[in-house]
C-alpha positions as CSV (number, residue, x, y, z in Angstrom):
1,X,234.2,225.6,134.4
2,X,234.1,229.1,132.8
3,X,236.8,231.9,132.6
4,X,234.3,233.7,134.2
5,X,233.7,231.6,136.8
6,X,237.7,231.6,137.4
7,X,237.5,235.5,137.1
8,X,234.4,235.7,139.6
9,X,236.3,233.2,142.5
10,X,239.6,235.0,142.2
11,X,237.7,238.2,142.7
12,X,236.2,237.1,145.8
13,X,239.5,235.8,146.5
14,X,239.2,232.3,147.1
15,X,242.1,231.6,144.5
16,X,245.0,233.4,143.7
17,X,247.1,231.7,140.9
18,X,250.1,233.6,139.6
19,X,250.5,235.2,136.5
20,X,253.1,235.4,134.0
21,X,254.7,238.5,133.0
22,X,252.3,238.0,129.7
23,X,249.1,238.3,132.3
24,X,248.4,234.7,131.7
25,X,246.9,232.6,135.4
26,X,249.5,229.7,136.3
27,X,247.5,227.2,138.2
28,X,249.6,224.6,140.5
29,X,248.1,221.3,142.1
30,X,247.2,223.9,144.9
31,X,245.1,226.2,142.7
32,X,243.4,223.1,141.2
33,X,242.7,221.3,144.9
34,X,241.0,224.9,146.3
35,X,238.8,225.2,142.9
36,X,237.6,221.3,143.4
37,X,236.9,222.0,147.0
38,X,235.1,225.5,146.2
39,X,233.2,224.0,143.6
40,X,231.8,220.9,145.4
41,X,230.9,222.6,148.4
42,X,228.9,225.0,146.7
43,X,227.4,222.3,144.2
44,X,226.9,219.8,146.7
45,X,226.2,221.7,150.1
46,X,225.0,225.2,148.6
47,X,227.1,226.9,151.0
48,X,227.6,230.3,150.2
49,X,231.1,231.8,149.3
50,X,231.8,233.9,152.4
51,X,231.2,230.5,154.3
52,X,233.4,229.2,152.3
53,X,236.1,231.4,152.6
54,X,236.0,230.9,155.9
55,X,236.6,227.1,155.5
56,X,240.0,228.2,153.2
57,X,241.0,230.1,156.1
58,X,241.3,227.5,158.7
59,X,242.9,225.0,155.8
60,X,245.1,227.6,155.4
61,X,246.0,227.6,159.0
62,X,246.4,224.0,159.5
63,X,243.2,223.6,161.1
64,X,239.6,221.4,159.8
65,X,236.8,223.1,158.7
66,X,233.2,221.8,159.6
67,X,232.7,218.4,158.7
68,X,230.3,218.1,155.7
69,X,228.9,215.0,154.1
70,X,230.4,213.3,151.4
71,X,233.8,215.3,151.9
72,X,234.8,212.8,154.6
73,X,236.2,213.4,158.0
74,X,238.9,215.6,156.4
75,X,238.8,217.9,153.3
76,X,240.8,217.6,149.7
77,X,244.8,217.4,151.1
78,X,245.9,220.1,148.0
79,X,243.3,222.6,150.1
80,X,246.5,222.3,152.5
81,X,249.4,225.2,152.7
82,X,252.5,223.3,152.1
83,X,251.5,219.9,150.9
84,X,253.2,220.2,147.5
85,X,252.0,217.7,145.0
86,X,249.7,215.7,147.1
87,X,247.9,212.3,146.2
88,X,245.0,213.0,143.6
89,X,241.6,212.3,144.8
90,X,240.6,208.5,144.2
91,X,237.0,208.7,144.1
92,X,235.4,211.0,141.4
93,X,233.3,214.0,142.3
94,X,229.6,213.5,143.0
95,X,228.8,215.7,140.0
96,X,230.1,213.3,137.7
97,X,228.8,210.2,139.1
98,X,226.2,208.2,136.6
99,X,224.8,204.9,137.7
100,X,222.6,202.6,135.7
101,X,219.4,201.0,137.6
102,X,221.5,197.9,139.1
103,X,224.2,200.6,140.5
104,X,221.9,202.9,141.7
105,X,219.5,200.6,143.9
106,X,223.0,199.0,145.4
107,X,224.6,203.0,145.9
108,X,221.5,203.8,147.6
109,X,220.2,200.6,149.5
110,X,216.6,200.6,148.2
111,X,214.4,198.0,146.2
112,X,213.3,198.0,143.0
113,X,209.3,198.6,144.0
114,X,210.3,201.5,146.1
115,X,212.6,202.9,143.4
116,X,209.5,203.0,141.2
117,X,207.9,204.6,144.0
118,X,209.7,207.5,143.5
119,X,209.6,207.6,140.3
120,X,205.7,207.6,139.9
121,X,205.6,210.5,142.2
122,X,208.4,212.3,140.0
123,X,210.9,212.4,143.5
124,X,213.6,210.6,141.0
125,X,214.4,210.7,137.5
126,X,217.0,209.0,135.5
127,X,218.4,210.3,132.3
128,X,219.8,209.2,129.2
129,X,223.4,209.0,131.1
130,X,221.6,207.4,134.0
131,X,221.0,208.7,137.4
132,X,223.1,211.6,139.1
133,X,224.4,212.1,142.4
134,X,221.5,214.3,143.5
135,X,219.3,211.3,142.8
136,X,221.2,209.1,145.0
137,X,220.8,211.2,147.7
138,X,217.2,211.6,147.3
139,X,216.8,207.8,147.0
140,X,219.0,207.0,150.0
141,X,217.1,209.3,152.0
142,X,213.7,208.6,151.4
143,X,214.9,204.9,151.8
144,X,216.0,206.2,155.3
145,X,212.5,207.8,156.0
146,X,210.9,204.2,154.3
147,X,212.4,202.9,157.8
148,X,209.8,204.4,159.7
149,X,207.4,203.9,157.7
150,X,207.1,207.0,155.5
151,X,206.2,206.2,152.2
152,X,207.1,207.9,148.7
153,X,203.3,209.3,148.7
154,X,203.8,211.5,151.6
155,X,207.1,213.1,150.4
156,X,205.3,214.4,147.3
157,X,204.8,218.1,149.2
158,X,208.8,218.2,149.9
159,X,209.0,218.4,145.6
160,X,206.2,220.4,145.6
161,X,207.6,222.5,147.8
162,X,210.8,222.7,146.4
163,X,209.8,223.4,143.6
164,X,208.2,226.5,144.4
165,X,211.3,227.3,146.5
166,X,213.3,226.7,143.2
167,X,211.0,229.4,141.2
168,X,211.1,231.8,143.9
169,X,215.0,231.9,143.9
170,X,214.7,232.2,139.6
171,X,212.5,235.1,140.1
172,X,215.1,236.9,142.2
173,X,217.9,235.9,140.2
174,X,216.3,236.4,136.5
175,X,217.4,240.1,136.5
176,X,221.3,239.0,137.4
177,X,220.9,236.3,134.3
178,X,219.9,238.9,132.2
179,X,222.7,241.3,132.6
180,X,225.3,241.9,130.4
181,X,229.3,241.3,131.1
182,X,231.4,238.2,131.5
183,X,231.0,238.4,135.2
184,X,227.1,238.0,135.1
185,X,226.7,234.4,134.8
186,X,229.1,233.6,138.0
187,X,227.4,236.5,140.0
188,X,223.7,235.1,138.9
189,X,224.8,231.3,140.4
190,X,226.3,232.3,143.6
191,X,223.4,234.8,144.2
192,X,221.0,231.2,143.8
193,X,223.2,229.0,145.8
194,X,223.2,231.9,149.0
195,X,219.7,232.2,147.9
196,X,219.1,228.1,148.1
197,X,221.0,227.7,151.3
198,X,219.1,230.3,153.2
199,X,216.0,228.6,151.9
200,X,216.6,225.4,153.7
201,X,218.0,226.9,156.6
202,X,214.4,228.8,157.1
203,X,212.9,225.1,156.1
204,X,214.6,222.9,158.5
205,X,213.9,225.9,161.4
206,X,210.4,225.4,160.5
207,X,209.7,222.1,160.8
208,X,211.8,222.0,163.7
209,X,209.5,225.5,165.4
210,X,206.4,223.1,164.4
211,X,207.7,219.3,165.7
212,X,208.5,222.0,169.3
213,X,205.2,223.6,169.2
214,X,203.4,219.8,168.8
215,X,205.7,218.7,171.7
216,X,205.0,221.5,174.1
């Protein structure tokens, strides 16, 4: 991550490292647990930071935030007031996660016809390092909806639609990118990620308005 980045959170308040009498941050195993925890929430569940500091809070006062997936039925231990040097996390974060073809049809529980399924219809992609965490959960799911019998062909609208989703949220952001100051950059991304999360919200309520109108 950036010094800006680091700037932008501790501005916000969601860490507070100490500083030497020079100025300089001093980051403990603490520090580094509620950066990890910050960072993969936001990356991996686009929940904005004022949700987030909400989850800090109730770490902070012994007490489990919402249960997300992926994170487990508890959150990083370090997150934790008191714990001291706690175990480092086993597993590697999701971000860093790169699986060749054979690793990613096991991880996700798929075939290899309906992996190329997805592919065809552009739902999956694999690059030069091999596929990412965001394309295991696509796989995985659509695998999930396969079960009933929706096939890769009829998901094509949810990229469509995503994608103009994605260029809607760059449109608001563009003028954030294109300000100046070290702070710009940080400020741009979380402005994208509030901007994402509302955006599924407001899908998932309207599928769900339309499966209740069909039902009534």
């Amino acid at each position: 991550m950036t010094i800006s980045k680091i700037r932008f959170l501790e501005e916000q308040g969601l860490v507070t490292p100490e500083r030497t009498a020079a100025g300089y941050r001093k980051f403990d195993h603490h520090d580094l647990e509620r950066l990890r925890y910050v960072l993969t929430v936001q990356r991996d569940h686009y929940l904005p930071l004022r949700v987030i500091r909400e989850h800090l809070d109730a770490l902070d006062g012994g007490l489990e935030p919402p249960l997300l997936p992926g994170l487990g039925p508890r959150s990083p231990r370090l997150v934790r007031q008191g714990e001291g040097t706690a175990r480092e996390a086993e597993q590697p974060a999701p971000a860093e996660v790169r699986l060749d073809r054979r690793q990613f049809l096991q991880a996700c529980g798929i075939d290899e016809q309906l992996l190329r399924a997805l592919e065809s219809f552009g739902l999956v992609t694999s690059r030069a390092s091999g596929f990412d965490a965001d394309a295991v959960v696509v796989a995985r799911t659509a695998g999930e909806l396969a079960a009933f019998g929706v096939e890769p062909r009829h998901l094509r609208a949810f990229r469509t639609g995503a994608d103009r989703e994605a260029g809607l949220v760059e449109q608001v952001v563009a003028p954030l990118r294109r300000q100046r100051g070290a702070e710009s950059a940080a400020r741009a991304e979380e402005t994208a990620r509030e901007l994402a999360a509302l955006c599924v919200r407001l899908h998932a309520a309207l599928v769900k308005a339309a499966i209740d109108r069909g039902g009534a």
